[in-house]
Structure formats: structure tokens, C-alpha cells
C-alpha positions, 0 to 999 in steps of 0.5 A: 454573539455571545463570546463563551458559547462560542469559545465552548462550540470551539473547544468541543468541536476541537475535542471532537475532532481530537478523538476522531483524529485518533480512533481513525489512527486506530483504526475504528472507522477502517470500514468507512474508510475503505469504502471512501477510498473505493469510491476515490479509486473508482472515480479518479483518473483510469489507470489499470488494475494489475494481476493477483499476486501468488506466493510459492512457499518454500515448503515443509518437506523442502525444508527438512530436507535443505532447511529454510535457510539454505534455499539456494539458486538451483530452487530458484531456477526450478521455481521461475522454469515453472512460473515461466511454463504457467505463463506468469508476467514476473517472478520474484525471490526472496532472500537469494544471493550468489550468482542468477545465471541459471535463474535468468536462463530458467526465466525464458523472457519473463522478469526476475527479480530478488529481494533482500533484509535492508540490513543484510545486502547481497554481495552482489547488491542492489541495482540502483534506478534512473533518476534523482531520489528524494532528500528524505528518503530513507538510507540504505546501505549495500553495494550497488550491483549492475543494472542486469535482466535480474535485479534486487531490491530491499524486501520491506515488510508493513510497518504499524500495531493494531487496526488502522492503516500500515507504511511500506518503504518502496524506495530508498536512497544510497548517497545520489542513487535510488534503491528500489524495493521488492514491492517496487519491482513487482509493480514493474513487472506486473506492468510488462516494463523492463527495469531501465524504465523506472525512473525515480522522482523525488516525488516518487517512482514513474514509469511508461504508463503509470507512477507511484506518488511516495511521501517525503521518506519513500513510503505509502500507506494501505489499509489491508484488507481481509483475503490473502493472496494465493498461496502455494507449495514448491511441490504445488506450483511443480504438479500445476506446471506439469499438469498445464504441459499434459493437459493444456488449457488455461494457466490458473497463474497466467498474467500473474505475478509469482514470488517465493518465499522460505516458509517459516513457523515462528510467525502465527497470526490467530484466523477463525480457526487457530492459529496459522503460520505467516511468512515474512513475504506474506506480511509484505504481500498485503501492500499488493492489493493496494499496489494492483487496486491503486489504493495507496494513499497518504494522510493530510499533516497535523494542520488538516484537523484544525482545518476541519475545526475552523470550517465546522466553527464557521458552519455553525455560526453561519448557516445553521442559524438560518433555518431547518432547511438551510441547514439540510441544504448547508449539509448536502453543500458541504457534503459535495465540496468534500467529495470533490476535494477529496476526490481531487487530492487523491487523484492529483497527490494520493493524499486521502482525507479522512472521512468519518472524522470530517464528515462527524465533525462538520456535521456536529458543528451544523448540528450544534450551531441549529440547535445553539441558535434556536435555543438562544445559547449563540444570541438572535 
């Protein structure tokens, strides 16, 4: 076998894989993507979808009247007396400190539970979860508050420019405890459990029924995707409950979990038709369809590339230089392994391989070793 085409086939098969690996970061294949982790999803272990989340925006009209940044615990109670008639599995406030008695008492039996700036710590502080937190994980400062029906947690937005998959912090540590996020409280409530069942693992956070494997920092990645949540007005979501009291029915937020956020108009993003205004906790709620839809995932280290490098290289000089349809045939085989693999780190680690760049680059390297072989650059 010829030395230098080899080396060639190598070094192209690395440059290939090179600049796969940083259009996936990209997010040029998020399509493909997307469509691989559905499949995972859909074929990993059965763990149940959890409800939509609605945002209640603390509006225009409320803000000239208070401001935005004077929402205070009487507007909360108001908003979870009316999440509380509608029927919703949990409520969540942003930004709220000082006393929630009135808020627990608006709430009936329903979960509530608030979110903080990491940097900005309520007086009261965060409740600290069961269990060890991980030795990577993030440090977040504050005072630990008591373990009580409402609970506070630090309010992460996604992290990550341009396409391509975004990290979210859901827990942190404070010396030996662990610091439960906002998303991290949703999911406990959108799973009906009561806050003193969430344990934290150094591998993540568990629960009666379900657990979210985090990275070694307390983060997962998402790819967003394009519908928003449902978003309301303080206004809105009042004439919805009194409108469900009168008339009965269904509940349009039944089963759902509901958070209010201040609505502020120094953030724009560009939609089709301008510019519209995003909050803060609309940022944060793109995690949630990958929470609810369990689509959270981790990418494979730096020596993952390199892998695929090897296993193209030995696909190529293997079984491409048998024949045409050995190498149809090498193809599907390694078109099934992957899936398998791919199927079972997921579902075991939430680790998610990337698929375009594995895919392209072992199908180059059978295509270049067919070719190398037929046209004599590899030898007989």
C-alpha cells in the first residue's frame, strides 16, 4: 500500500471533519440535527412529555402605572390567584423578593416558585436542594433561605451567538449545597413533585420519575426551536380566569406551567415582520420545549473527531477496495452502528453525536477509498 496517498486520504479526511466539526458549532446542519435528536427522542427510553409553558408579561399599562421595575408581591399573588383558577400544574415569578406569604395563600395547593439574577441574590435567598452537588459546578453566592412551599431559584438565560446549539446553567453549587435554577424548578413542578424530591446528583438532578443528566459545569445544551411560547398580558390572563369562573369549560392553561415576567423594550430580536420586543425570561423559556420534549443533550469531547477520522481512514482502506457493492453494503453497516451508538449514548448519557459531521466524513472516506482503489492511487 502506497504510503503518501494514505497520508493524503488522512490529512483530507481530517480537514473534512475539521470543518464539519465547526459549521455543526455553527449551526449550519441544525436542521439535521434536529431531526436526529427527534428520532433519538422518540426511540430512547419512554419518559413523558411535560406541558406547555405560558409567559404572563407584566404589561404596558401596569408598567406606567408601577414601572417594570417595581412589581411587587401583591402583583404576584394577583397572577398565581389567577394561574390557581385556570387550573395551571405551577407558577413561577421573576425577580420577586421580600415576603410570599400572600402568594402562597393566592396559590391554593399549586407550586410557586421564583427566580433570581445570579449576581442579585434575594435577601431571603435560595433554597438549597437534597443531595451532593457536582465538584465542577458552577459557584453561586447568595444566602440560603428555608426549605418552604416557595422556593427560589437563580434565572439563567441561554448562553451562545449565532446558530448552533445554546447551554443553560440548571443547578449550581454554594460550598457543599446545591443551587436549583428557575428551569430546574419548572420541570419539578410541571412533574407534580414537591420540592423536597429533588435530589442532586453529581451527575445531575433526580426525581420520583425522571432525571436530568447536566455536564460537569451544571449545564445542558438545546437547539431552540422556531415557535415561541404563549405569551400573555397581566390584563389577559385576569379576563381569561374570570371569563373561565362565568362560563366554565376548559381551562386554555389547564395542566400548564405559567410564569411572569416584567416586559421590557430594550431587548428587539428581527421576526418577519420587524422587530418585536424579547423579555429576559422569553430568552429563558427557549430551553423549555427541550426540557418538556426531553431533547436536551451534551456534545462528545474534542477526541470524538478524531474518532470518526480513524474509523473513515480504516473504511476506506478496508472495505472500499473490495467492490461496488461491498462498499453499499460497508455503508448501510456503518449507517446502523451509528445509529445504534448514537441511540444508546443518548439515552444512557444524553450525549448526542453529531450526525452530518459523522455521517459525511465516513461516507467520504468509503467514497474516496472506492475510488482510490479502483483508480490505483492506494495500490492493488
Amino acid at each position: 500500500m502506497k504510503r503518501v496517498p494514505v497520508a493524503l486520504l488522512v490529512v483530507g479526511l481530517t480537514i473534512l471533519a475539521s470543518w464539519l466539526q465547526r459549521e455543526s458549532t455553527r449551526g449550519t446542519f441544525d436542521s439535521v440535527q434536529r431531526a436526529f435528536l427527534s428520532w433519538l427522542a422518540a426511540n430512547g427510553p419512554a419518559t413523558k412529555i411535560l406541558p406547555p409553558l405560558t409567559l404572563v408579561l407584566y404589561d404596558d399599562e401596569a408598567s406606567e402605572m408601577a414601572g417594570t421595575e417595581r412589581m411587587a408581591m401583591l402583583d404576584g399573588a394577583l397572577f398565581v390567584r389567577a394561574a390557581w383558577r385556570l387550573g395551571a400544574s405551577g407558577a413561577g415569578v421573576e425577580g420577586l423578593s421580600g415576603d410570599p406569604t400572600r402568594m402562597i395563600e393566592a396559590a391554593g395547593r399549586m407550586p410557586v416558585f421564583g427566580g433570581y439574577e445570579p449576581g442579585a441574590a434575594p435577601g431571603s435567598g435560595w433554597t438549597p436542594l437534597k443531595g451532593e452537588p457536582g465538584a465542577e459546578w458552577l459557584e453561586m453566592s447568595g444566602l440560603t433561605g428555608r426549605p418552604a412551599r416557595f422556593v427560589r431559584g437563580f434565572l439563567a438565560p441561554p448562553v451562545g451567538t449565532g446558530g448552533g446549539a445554546k447551554t443553560i446553567q440548571v443547578a449550581a453549587r454554594n460550598a457543599g449545597r446545591a443551587v436549583p435554577s428557575f428551569l430546574a424548578l419548572a420541570w419539578a413542578a410541571a412533574q407534580g413533585w414537591r420540592w423536597s424530591e429533588i435530589v442532586a446528583e453529581p451527575s445531575g438532578l433526580r426525581g420520583p420519575s425522571d432525571r436530568l443528566i447536566l455536564d460537569p459545569s451544571g449545564a445542558v445544551q438545546f437547539l431552540p426551536v422556531a415557535s415561541a411560547p404563549r405569551v400573555l398580558t397581566m390584563n389577559e390572563l385576569f379576563v381569561l380566569a374570570e371569563k373561565f369562573e362565568r362560563e366554565g369549560g376548559t381551562s386554555p392553561l389547564r395542566g400548564q406551567i405559567v410564569v411572569l415576567g416584567r416586559a421590557t423594550s430594550e431587548v428587539t430580536r428581527v421576526a418577519g415582520e420587524g422587530a418585536m420586543t424579547v423579555t429576559p425570561v422569553e430568552q429563558w423559556a427557549a430551553a423549555w420545549e427541550a426540557v418538556r420534549t426531553n431533547r436536551c443533550f451534551h456534545s462528545p469531547g474534542w477526541w470524538y473527531p478524531v474518532l470518526v477520522v480513524a474509523v473513515a481512514s480504516l473504511l476506506a482502506l478496508g472495505p472500499a477496495r473490495r467492490s461496488n457493492m461491498g462498499t453499499l453494503l460497508a455503508g448501510f453497516f456503518v449507517l446502523l452502528v451509528f445509529a445504534m451508538v448514537g441511540l444508546a449514548a443518548f439515552s444512557s448519557m444524553r450525549v448526542a453525536l453529531p450526525a452530518a459531521l459523522t455521517l459525511l466524513t465516513l461516507g467520504a472516506g468509503l467514497m474516496v477509498g472506492r475510488v482510490g482503489f479502483k483508480g490505483g492511487w492506494f495500490g492493488p
